[in-house]
BALOBA-1460 file (C-alpha; in Angstrom, 3 decimals):
// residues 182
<rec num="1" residu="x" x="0.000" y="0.000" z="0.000"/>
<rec num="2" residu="x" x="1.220" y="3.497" z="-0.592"/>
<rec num="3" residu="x" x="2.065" y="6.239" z="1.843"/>
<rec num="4" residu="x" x="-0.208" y="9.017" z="1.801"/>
<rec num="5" residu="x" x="2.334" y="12.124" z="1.786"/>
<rec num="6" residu="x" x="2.171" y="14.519" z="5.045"/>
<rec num="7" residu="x" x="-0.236" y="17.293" z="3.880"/>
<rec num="8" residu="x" x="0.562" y="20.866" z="5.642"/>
<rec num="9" residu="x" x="-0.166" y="19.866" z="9.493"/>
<rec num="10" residu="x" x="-2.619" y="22.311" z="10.245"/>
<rec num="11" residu="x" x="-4.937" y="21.666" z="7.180"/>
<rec num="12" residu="x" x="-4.773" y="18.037" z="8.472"/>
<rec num="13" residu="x" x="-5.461" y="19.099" z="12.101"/>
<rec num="14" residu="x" x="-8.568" y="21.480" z="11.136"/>
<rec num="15" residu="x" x="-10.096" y="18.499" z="9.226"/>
<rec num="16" residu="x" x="-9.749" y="16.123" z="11.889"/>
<rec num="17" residu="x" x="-10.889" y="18.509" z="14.516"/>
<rec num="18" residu="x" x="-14.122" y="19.962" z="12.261"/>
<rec num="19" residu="x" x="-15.242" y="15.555" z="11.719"/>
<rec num="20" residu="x" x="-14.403" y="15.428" z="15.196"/>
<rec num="21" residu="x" x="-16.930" y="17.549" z="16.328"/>
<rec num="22" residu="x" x="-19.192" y="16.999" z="13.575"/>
<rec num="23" residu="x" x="-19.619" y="13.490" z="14.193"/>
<rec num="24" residu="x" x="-20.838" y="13.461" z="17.000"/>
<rec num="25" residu="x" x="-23.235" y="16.568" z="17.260"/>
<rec num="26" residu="x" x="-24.863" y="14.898" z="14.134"/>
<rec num="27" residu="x" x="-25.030" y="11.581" z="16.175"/>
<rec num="28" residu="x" x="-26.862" y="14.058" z="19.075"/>
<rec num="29" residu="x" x="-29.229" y="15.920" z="16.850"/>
<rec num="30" residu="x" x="-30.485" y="12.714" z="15.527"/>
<rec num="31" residu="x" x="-30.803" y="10.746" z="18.382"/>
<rec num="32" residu="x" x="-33.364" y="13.962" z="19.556"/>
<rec num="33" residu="x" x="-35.020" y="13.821" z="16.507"/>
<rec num="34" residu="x" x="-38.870" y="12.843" z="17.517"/>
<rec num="35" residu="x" x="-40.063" y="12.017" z="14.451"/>
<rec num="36" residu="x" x="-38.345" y="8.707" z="12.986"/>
<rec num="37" residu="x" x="-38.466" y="8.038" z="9.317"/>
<rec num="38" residu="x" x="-39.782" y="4.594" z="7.573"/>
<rec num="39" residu="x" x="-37.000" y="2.778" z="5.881"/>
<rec num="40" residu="x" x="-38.421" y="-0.895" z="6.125"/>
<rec num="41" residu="x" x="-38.402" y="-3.351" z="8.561"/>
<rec num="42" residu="x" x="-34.700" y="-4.598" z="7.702"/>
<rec num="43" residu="x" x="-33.573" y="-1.686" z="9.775"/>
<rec num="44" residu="x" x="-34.914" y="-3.666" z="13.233"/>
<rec num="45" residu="x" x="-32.003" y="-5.878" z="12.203"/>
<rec num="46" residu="x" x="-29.313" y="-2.744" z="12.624"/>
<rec num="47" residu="x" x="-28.262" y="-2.849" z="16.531"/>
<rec num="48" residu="x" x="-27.497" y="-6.809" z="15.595"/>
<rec num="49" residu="x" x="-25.540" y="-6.048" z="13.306"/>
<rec num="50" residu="x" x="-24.057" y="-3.331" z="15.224"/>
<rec num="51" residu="x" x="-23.384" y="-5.614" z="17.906"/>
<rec num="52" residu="x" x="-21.521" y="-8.058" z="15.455"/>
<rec num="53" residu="x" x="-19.431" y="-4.929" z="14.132"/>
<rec num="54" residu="x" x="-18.318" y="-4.228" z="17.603"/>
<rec num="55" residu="x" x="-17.342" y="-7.831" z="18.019"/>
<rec num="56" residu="x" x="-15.160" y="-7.869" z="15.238"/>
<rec num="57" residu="x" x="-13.574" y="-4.182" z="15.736"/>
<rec num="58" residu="x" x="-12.745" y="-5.307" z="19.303"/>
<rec num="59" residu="x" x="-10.972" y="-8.674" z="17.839"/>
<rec num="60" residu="x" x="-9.210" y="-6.358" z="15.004"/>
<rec num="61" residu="x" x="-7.904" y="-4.110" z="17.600"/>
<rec num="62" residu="x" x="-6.314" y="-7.034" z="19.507"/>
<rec num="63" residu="x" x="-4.942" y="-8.574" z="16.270"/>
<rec num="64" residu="x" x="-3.468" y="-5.203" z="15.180"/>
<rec num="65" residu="x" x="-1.390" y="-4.917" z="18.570"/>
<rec num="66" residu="x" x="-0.632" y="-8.116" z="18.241"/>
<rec num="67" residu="x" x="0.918" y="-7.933" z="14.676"/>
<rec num="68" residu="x" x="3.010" y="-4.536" z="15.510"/>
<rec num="69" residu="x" x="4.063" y="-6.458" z="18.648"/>
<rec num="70" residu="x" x="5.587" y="-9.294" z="16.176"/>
<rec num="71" residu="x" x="6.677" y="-6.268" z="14.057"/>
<rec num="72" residu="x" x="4.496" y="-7.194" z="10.884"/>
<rec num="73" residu="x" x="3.427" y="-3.668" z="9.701"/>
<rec num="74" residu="x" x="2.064" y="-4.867" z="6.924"/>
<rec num="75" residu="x" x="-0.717" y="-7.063" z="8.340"/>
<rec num="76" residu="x" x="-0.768" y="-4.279" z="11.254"/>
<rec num="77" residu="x" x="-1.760" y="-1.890" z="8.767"/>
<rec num="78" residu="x" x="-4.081" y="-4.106" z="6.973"/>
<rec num="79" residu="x" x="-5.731" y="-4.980" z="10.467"/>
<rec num="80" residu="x" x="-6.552" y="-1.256" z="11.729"/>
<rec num="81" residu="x" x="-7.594" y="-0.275" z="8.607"/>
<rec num="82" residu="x" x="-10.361" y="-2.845" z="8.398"/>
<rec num="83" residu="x" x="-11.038" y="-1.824" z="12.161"/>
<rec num="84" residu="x" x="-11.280" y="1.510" z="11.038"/>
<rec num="85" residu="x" x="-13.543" y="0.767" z="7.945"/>
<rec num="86" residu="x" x="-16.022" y="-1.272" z="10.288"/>
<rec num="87" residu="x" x="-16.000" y="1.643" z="12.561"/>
<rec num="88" residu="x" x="-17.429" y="3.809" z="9.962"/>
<rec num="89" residu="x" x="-20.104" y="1.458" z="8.589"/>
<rec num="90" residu="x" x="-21.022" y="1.094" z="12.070"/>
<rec num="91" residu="x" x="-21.180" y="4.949" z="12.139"/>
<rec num="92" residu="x" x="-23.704" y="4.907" z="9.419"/>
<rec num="93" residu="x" x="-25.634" y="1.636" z="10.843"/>
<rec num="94" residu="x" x="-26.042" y="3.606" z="14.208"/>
<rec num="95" residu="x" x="-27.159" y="6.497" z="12.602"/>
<rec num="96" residu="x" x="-29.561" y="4.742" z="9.823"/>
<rec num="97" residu="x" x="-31.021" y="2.666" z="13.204"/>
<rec num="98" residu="x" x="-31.836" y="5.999" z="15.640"/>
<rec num="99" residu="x" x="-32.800" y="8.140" z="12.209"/>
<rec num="100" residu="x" x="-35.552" y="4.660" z="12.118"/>
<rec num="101" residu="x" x="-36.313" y="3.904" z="16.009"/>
<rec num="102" residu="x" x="-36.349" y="5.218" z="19.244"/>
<rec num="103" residu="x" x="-34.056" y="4.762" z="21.881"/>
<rec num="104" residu="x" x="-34.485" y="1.644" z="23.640"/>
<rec num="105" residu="x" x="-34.777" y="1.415" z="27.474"/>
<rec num="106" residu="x" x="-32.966" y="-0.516" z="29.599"/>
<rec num="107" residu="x" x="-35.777" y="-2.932" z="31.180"/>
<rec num="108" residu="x" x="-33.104" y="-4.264" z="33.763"/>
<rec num="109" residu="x" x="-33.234" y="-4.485" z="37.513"/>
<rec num="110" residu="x" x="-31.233" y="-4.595" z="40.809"/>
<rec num="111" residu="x" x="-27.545" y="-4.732" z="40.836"/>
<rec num="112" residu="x" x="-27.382" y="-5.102" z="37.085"/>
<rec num="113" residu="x" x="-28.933" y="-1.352" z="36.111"/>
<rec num="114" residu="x" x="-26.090" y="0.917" z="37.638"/>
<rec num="115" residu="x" x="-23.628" y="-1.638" z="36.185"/>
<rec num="116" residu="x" x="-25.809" y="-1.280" z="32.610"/>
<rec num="117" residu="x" x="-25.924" y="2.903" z="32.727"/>
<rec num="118" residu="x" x="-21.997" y="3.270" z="34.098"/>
<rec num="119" residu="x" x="-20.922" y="1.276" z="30.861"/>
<rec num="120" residu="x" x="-23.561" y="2.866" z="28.668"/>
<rec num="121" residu="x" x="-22.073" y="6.148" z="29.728"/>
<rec num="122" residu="x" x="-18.758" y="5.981" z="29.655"/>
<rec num="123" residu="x" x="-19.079" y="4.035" z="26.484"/>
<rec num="124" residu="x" x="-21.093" y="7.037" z="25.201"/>
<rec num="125" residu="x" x="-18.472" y="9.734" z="26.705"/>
<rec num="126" residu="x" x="-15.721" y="7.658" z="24.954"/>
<rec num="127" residu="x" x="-16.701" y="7.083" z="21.776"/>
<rec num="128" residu="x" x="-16.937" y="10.892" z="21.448"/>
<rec num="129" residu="x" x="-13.283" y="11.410" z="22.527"/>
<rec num="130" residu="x" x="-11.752" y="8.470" z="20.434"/>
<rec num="131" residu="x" x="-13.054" y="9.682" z="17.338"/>
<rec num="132" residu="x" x="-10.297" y="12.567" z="17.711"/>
<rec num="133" residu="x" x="-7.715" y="10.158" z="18.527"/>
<rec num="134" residu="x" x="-8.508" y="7.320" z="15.683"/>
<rec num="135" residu="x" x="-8.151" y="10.026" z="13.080"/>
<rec num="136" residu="x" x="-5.040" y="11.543" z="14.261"/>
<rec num="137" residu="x" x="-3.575" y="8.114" z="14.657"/>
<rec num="138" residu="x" x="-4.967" y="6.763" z="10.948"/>
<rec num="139" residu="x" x="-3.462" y="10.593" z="9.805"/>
<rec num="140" residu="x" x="-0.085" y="10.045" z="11.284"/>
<rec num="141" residu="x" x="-0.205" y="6.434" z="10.055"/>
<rec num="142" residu="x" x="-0.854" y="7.024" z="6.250"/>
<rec num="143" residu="x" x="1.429" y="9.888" z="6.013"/>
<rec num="144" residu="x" x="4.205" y="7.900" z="7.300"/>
<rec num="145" residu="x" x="4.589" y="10.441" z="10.678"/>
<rec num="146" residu="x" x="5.653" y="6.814" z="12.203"/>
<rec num="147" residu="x" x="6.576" y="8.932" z="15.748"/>
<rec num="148" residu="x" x="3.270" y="10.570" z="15.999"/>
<rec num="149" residu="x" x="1.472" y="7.678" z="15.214"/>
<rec num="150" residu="x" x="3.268" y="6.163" z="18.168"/>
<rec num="151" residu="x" x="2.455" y="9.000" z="20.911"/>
<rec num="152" residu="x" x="-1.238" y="8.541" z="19.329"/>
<rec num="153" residu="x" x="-1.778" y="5.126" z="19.860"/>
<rec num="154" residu="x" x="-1.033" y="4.695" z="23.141"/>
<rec num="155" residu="x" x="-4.298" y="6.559" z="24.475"/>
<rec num="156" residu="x" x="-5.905" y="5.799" z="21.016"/>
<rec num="157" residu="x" x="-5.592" y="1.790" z="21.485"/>
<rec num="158" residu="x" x="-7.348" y="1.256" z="24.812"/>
<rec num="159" residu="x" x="-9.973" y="4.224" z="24.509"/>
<rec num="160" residu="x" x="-11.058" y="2.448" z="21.487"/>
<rec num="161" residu="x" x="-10.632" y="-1.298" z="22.864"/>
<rec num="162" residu="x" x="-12.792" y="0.139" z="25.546"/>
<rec num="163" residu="x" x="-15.389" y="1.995" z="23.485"/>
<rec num="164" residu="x" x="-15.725" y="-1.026" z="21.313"/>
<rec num="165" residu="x" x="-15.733" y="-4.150" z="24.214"/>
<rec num="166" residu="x" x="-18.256" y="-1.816" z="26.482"/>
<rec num="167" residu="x" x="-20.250" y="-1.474" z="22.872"/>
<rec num="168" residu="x" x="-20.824" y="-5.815" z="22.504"/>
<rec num="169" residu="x" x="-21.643" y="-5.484" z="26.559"/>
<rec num="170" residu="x" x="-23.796" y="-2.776" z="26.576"/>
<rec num="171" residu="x" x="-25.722" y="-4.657" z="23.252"/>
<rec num="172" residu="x" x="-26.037" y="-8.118" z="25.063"/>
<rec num="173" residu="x" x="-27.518" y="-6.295" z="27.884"/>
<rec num="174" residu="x" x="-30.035" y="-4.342" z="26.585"/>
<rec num="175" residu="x" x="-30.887" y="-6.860" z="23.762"/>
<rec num="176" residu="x" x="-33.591" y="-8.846" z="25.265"/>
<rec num="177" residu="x" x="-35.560" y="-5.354" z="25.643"/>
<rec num="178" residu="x" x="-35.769" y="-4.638" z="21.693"/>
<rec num="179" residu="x" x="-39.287" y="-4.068" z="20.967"/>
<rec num="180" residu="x" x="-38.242" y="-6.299" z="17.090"/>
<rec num="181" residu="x" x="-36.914" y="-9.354" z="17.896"/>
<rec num="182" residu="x" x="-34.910" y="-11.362" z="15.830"/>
C-alpha cells in the first residue's frame, strides 16, 4: 500500500478537529429527533448487526497490537484499517437505526442497572473522545509520521478497545428489551 504524503499539518489538524466535532453533534441531533423516518423493517435488524461490528472491531484491535508487537506492519496496517472501515459502517448503521427507532430502554433491575448505565455512559463519553484520537492516529499512520502515530496510539488503542468491548456489553444487555426481535 502506498504512503499518503504529510499534507501541511494544520490543514490536516482542522479536518480532523471539524469531523471530530461533527460526528458526533450529528449523532446528538439525531438521536433527539422525535419524528423517525420509515425505511423498512430490515432496519430492526441494525443494533445486531451493530453488535456483530463491535465484536469484530474489538478482535481487530487485539490482532493489530498483536501484529506490531511481532513487528508485521504490513498485516498491522491491513488490520486497523479494516477496524477503522467497520467503525465507519457502524457509524452509518447507528445512525440509519436511531434516524428509524427510538431509543431503547434498559428494562433491567437490581444490581445489574447501575452496572448497565456506568458502561452505557462511559461508552457514550468515549466514543466521542476516540473519534479525535482514531483520526489523528490513521493521519499520522498514512502519512508515514511513524513517531506521531506512536504518541497517538497509546491513548488511542485502549480508549477504542474500551469503546468497542463496552459497545458488545452494553448490546447483550439491553438486547432482550428490543421491541423487534430477531
Amino acid at each position: 500500500m502506498e504512503t499518503i504524503q504529510p499534507v501541511h499539518e494544520q490543514k490536516a489538524n482542522r479536518v480532523i478537529n471539524i469531523l471530530s466535532l461533527a460526528i458526533p453533534i450529528a449523532v446528538a441531533v439525531l438521536l433527539g429527533i422525535r419524528q423517525k423516518v420509515d425505511l423498512g423493517a430490515w432496519t430492526d435488524y441494525l443494533p445486531h448487526i451493530n453488535g456483530v461490528i463491535n465484536s469484530l472491531t474489538s478482535l481487530l484491535l487485539l490482532v493489530g497490537f498483536y501484529f506490531i508487537r511481532q513487528k508485521n506492519v504490513a498485516a498491522h496496517r491491513l488490520t486497523m484499517l479494516t477496524a477503522f472501515g467497520l467503525g465507519s459502517i457502524f457509524l452509518v448503521s447507528y445512525i440509519l437505526y436511531h434516524l428509524t427507532h427510538d431509543s431503547t430502554p434498559f428494562g433491567g433491575q437490581g444490581w445489574i442497572r447501575p452496572v448497565y448505565y456506568f458502561l452505557l455512559v462511559s461508552h457514550i463519553g468515549l466514543s466521542v473522545i476516540v473519534v479525535w484520537f482514531v483520526l489523528r492516529a490513521v493521519y499520522f499512520a498514512l502519512s508515514n509520521q511513524i513517531l506521531k502515530h506512536k504518541q497517538t496510539v497509546k491513548w488511542t488503542f485502549p480508549i477504542w478497545l474500551y469503546v468497542s468491548i463496552t459497545g458488545v456489553i452494553v448490546y447483550l444487555l439491553i438486547k432482550p428489551y428490543y421491541i423487534h426481535q430477531l
